[in-house]
N, C-alpha and C positions, 0 to 999 in steps of 0.2 A: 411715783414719778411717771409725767406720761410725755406725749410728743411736744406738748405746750411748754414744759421744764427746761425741755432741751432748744426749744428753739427762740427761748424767752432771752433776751437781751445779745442775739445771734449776729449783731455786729458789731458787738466788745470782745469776744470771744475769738481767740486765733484758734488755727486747727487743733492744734493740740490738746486742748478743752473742751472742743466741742466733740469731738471723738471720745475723751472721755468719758463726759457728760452721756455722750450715745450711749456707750459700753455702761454703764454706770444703771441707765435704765433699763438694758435688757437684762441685767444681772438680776436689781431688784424688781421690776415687774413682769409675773408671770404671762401674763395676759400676751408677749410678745416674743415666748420662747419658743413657739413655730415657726418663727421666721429661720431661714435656713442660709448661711455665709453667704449666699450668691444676692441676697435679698437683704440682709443687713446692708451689703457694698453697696447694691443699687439705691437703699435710703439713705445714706450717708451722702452718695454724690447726689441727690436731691437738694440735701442738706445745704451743701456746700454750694451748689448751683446756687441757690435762692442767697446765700449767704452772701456771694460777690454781689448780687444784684443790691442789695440791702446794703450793702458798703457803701454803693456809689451813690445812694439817696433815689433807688428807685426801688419803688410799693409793686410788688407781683398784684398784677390785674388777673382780674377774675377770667378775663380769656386763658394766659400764659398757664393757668392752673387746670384750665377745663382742657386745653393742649394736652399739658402731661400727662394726665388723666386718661382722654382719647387715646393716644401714644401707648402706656401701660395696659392697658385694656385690649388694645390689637395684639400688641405683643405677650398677652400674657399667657398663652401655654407654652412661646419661645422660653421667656424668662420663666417658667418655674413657677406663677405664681397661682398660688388658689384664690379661693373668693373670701378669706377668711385677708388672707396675705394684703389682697386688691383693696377691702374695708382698712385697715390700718394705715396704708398708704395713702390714701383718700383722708384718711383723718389727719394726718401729717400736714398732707398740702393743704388742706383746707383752714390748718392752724397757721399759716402766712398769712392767712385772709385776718386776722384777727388783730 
C-alpha cells in the first residue's frame, strides 16, 4: 500500500475513510514508519486540502504543488522534518499530478 492507494479515488471517499485508509497504510507499510505524529497530521491535512480541491472539479496545478513543496522545505527544520520525511511528502504531492 503506498500514497497512490490512498489518494486514488479521493473524491468518493469522506474523512472517515480516508483517515482510515491513511492509518491503514502506515500500519502495513514499513517504509513509512518514521514519520513521527506531528508529520502523519501534517500529511493528512495535505491530504484533505487537495481533497476539497478535487471535490469542487479543480485539478492541483503543477504550480499549487511546487508552492507546497517550497512552503515545506522553508519550513522544514520548524516542522521536524528530515530529508528522508521531505522525499515522502514529495511523493505524496506529486501523486495529485497523476
Amino acid at each position: 500500500m503506498d500514497f497512490q492507494d490512498v489518494t486514488r479515488d479521493l473524491t468518493q471517499q469522506n474523512s472517515y475513510w480516508l483517515e482510515k485508509r491513511f492509518e491503514e497504510m502506515m500500519y502495513k507499510n514499513p517504509h513509512y514508519k518514521n514519520l513521527s505524529a506531528a508529520n502523519r497530521q501534517l500529511i493528512l491535512d495535505l491530504i484533505k486540502k487537495y481533497k476539497e480541491k478535487l471535490r469542487r472539479g479543480l485539478k492541483p496545478s503543477l504550480l499549487t504543488i511546487k508552492n507546497d513543496k517550497y512552503h515545506l522545505y522553508q519550513n522544514r527544520i520548524k516542522l521536524g522534518l528530515t530529508p528522508t520525511d521531505l522525499e515522502q511528502i514529495n511523493d505524496l504531492l506529486d501523486s495529485f499530478l497523476k
